[in-house]
C-alpha positions as CSV (number, residue, x, y, z in Angstrom):
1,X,61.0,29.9,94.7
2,X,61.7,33.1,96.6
3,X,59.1,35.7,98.1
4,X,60.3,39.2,97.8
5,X,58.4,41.9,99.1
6,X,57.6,44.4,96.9
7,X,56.2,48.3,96.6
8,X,53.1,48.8,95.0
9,X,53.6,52.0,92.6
10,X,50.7,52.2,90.5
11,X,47.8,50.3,88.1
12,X,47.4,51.5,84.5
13,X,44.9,49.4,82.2
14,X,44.8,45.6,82.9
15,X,48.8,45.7,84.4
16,X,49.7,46.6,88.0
17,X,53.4,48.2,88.8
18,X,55.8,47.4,91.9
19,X,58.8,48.3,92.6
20,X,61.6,46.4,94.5
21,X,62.6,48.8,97.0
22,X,66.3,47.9,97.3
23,X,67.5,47.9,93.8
24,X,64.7,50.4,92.8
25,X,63.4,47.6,89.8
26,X,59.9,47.6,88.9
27,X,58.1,44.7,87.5
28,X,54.8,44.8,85.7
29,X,52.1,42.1,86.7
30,X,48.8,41.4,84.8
31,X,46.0,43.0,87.2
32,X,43.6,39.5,86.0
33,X,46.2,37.9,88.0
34,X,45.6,39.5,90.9
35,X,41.9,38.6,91.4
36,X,39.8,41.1,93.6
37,X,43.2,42.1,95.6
38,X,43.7,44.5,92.6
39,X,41.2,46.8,94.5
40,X,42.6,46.8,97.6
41,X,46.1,48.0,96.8
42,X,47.5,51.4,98.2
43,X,50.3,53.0,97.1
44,X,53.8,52.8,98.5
45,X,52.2,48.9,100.4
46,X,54.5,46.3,100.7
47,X,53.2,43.4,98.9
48,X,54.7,39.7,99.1
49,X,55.5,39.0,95.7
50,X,56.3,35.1,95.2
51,X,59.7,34.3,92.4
52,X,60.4,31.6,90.7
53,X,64.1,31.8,88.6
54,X,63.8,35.6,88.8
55,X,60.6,36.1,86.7
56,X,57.3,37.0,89.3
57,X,54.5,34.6,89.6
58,X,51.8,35.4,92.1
59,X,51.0,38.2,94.8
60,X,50.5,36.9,98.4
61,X,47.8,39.1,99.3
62,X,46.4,39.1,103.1
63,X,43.3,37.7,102.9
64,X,41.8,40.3,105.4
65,X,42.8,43.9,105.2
66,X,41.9,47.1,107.2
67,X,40.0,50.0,105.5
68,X,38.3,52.9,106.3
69,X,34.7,53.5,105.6
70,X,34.7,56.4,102.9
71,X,30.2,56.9,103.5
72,X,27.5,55.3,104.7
73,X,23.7,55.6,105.8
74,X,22.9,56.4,109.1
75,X,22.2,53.1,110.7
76,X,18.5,52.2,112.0
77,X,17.9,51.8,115.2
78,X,15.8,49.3,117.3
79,X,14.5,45.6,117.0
80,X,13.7,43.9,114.0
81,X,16.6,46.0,112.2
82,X,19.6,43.7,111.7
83,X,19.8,43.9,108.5
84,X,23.2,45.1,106.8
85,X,23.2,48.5,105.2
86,X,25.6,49.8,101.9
87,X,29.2,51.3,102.5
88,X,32.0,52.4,100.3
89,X,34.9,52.1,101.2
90,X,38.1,54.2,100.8
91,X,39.6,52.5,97.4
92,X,36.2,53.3,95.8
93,X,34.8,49.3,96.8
94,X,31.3,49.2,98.3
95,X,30.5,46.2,100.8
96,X,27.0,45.6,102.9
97,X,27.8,46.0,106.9
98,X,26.3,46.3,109.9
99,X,24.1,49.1,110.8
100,X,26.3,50.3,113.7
101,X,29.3,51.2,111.5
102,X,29.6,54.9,110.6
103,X,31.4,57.1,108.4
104,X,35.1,57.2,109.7
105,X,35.4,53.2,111.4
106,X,38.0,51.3,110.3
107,X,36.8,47.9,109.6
108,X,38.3,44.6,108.7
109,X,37.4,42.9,105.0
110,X,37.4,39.6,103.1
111,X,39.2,40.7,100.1
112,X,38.1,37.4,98.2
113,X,34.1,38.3,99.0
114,X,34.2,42.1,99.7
115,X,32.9,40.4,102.9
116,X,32.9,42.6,106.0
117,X,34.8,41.0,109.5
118,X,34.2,43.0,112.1
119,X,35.0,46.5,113.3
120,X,38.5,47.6,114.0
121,X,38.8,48.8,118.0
122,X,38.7,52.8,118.0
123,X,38.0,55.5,115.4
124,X,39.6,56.9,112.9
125,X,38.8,60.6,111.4
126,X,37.9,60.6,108.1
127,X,38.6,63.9,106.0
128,X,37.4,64.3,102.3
C-alpha cells in the first residue's frame, strides 16, 4: 500500500476528481466514500490518497480542518448566555459555535461531527 498525495479538482454528482500532480492523472473516487470530508474539500488541496496495486482505496482526510466563518448572528452578551449560536461556514456547511465568534474568524472543525474546536489565533477578512 502506497499513500500518494493528490489534487482535489472538482465533485460532479456522487463522484469526486483528483489529480496527481506529477504525471497530471486524474482518478475518480465515489463521494459516499468519502463520508462528511466530501464537504470540506477545496480546490487545488492536497489530499492523502491511500493505493493499493495502483487502483485508489481511501482519502486520509485531517480529522480537524481550518475554515472561515462565511455569517453569523451577533453573539449575546452577559451571564446566563453560553449557549452556542448558528454559523455557515465557507464551503456552504453550517455548525453551532460559541457566541464570541464573528463573521470573518477562522475556526478549527471536527469534520466527522461538524463539531466546532476552538478559534484559530488572529482574524481573517472575509470578503463576499
Amino acid at each position: 500500500m502506497t499513500i500518494k498525495p493528490l489534487q482535489y479538482l472538482y465533485m460532479q454528482g456522487e463522484s469526486v476528481t483528483f489529480m496527481d500532480p506529477t504525471t497530471y492523472e486524474q482518478i475518480t473516487l465515489d463521494k459516499r466514500a468519502m463520508g462528511p470530508a466530501a464537504g470540506y474539500l477545496t480546490e487545488d488541496t492536497p489530499i492523502p490518497v491511500l493505493f493499493h496495486d495502483e487502483k485508489p482505496l481511501a482519502v486520509r482526510f485531517p480529522k480537524v480542518i481550518e475554515m472561515t466563518v462565511a455569517s453569523t448572528g451577533a453573539g449575546f452578551r452577559g451571564q446566563g448566555h453560553s449557549t452556542d449560536k448558528p454559523a455557515t461556514l465557507t464551503n456552504g456547511i453550517e455548525i453551532l459555535v460559541p457566541q464570541f465568534i464573528e463573521t470573518g474568524d477562522r475556526i478549527k472543525v471536527e469534520v466527522e461531527t461538524n463539531r466546532y474546536v476552538e478559534r484559530v489565533r488572529g482574524k481573517t477578512t472575509f470578503k463576499l
